[in-house]
N, C-alpha and C positions, 0 to 999 in steps of 0.2 A: 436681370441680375446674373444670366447665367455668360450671356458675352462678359461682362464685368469680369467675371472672374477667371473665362478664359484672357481673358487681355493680361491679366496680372498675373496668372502663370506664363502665358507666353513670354511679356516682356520680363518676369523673372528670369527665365529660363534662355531667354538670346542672350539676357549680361552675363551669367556664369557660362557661356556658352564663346563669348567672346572674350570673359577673362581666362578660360582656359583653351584660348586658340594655341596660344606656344606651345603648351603643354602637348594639344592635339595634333600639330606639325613632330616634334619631337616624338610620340608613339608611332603615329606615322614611318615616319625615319627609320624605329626602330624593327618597325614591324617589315619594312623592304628590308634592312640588315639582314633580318632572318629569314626572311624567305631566299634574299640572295643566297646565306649558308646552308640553308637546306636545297637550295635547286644544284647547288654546286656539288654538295656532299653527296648527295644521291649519281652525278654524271663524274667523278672523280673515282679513280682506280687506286693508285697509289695511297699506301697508309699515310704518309707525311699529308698529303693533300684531304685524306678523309681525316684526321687530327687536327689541321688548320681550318677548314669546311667546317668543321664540327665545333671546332672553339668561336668562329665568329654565328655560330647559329645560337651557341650557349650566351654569348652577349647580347645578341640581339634577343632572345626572348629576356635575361635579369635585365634589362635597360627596360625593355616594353612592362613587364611586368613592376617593376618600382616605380612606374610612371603612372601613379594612384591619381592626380588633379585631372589625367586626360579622360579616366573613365569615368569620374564625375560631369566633365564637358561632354562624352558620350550618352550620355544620362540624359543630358539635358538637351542636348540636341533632340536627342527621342522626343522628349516632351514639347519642344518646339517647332517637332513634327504634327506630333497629336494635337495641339493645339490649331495648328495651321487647319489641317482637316478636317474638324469640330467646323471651324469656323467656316468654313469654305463648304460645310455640309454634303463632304463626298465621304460614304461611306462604306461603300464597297471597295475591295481587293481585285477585284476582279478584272482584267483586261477584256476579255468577251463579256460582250453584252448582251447579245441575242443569238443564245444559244439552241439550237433544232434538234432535235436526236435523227431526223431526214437528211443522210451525207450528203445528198444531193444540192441541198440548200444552203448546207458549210463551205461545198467543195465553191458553189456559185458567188457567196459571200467573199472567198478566198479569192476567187479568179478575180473577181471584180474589184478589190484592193491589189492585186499586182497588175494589171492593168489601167490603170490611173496613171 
């Protein structure tokens, strides 16, 4: 019962996940805008240039921000996450896995993965 029910949130959560792909491209979009105006506005001298900088960072965050269907497609991605991982029964976060408090044994683990 309990896969059941992650199936039926997962495939819930990929359809609203793929009906708000546009949406999700479009925040996207929005969120490069702003970041362009803010990388610009910060490396810009001249006031014209930090007024212009500063006007398309102002758009780009009201565009990302009125773009409400893409945080719900955000949402559900998460869940179509959580659900993958349930299922797939990996639990941990963790990139190391066998971990020593002995540096000697870290440093040997390490050698031994750049050496491959």
């Amino acid at each position: 019962m309990k896969k059941f029910g992650l199936a039926v949130l997962g495939i819930t959560a990929a359809i609203v996940v793929l009906a708000n792909l546009g949406s999700l491209l479009a925040l996207a979009l929005s969120a490069l805008i702003a970041y362009a105006g803010f990388h610009y506005y910060r490396k810009s001298e001249s006031t014209f240039k930090k007024i212009f900088w500063g006007a398309v960072l102002l758009i780009g965050l009201f565009s990302a921000i009125s773009n409400v269907p893409a945080f719900f497609g955000i949402i559900a991605l998460i869940g179509v996450l959580y659900v993958w991982r349930k299922w797939k029964g990996t639990e941990s976060n963790s990139i190391i896995t066998n971990v020593s408090d002995d540096p000697f044994v870290n440093f040997e683990r390490q050698w031994n993965e750049i050496t491959k």
